[in-house]
N, C-alpha and C positions, 0 to 999 in steps of 0.2 A: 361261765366261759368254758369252752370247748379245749380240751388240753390240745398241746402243740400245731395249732394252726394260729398262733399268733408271737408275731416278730418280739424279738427278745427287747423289753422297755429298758432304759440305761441313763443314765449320765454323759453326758458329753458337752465338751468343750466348743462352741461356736465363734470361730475366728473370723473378724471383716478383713478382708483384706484390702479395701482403698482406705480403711482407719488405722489398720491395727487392735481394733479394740474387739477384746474376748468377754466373751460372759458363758457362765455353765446353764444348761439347762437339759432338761429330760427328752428324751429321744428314741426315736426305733431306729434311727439312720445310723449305719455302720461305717464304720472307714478304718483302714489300716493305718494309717497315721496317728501317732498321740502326743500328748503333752503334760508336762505337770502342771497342776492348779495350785494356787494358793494354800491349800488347803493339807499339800504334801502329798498327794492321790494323783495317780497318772488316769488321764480318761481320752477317749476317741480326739479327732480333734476334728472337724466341718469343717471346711473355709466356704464363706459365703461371699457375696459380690457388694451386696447393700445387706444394713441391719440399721435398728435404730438410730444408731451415733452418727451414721450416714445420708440416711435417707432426709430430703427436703421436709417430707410435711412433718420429720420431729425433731430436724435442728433450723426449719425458717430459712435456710438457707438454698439458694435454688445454684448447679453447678451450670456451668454455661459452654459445656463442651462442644454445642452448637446454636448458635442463633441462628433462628428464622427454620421456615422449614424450606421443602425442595424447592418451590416455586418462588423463594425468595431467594434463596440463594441461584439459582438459575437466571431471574434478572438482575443477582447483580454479578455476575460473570459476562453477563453480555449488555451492561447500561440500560436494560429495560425500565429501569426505578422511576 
């Protein structure tokens, strides 16, 4: 490898935040934010949107923040069904 053309690799902490639930893992992503881990080690902290614990195809659960898509919901705002 080419010295200093490549982003500093690290640790960092990955936060869901529609779970709450954290896990560590390796990373080039930066962020000024941190946290302490389990472990007694303060590391970066991510906040992600979906991860594991969240997402449908690994907990089977599907969330239902919309049924139907446009044209379903379009007739039923105007009784077209």
């Amino acid at each position: 490898m080419k010295k200093d053309i490549h982003p500093e690799y690290r640790k960092v902490v990955f936060l869901d935040t529609s779970s709450d639930f954290k896990f560590l893992s390796g990373s080039t992503k930066s962020s000024n934010e941190t946290i302490e881990w389990e472990d007694g080690n303060t590391y970066p902290l991510i906040k992600v949107e979906i991860s594991s614990d969240s997402h449908p195809f690994y907990t089977g659960k599907q969330k239902a923040d919309r049924v139907g898509g446009r044209v379903d919901r379009f007739k039923k705002k105007y009784n077209m069904n």
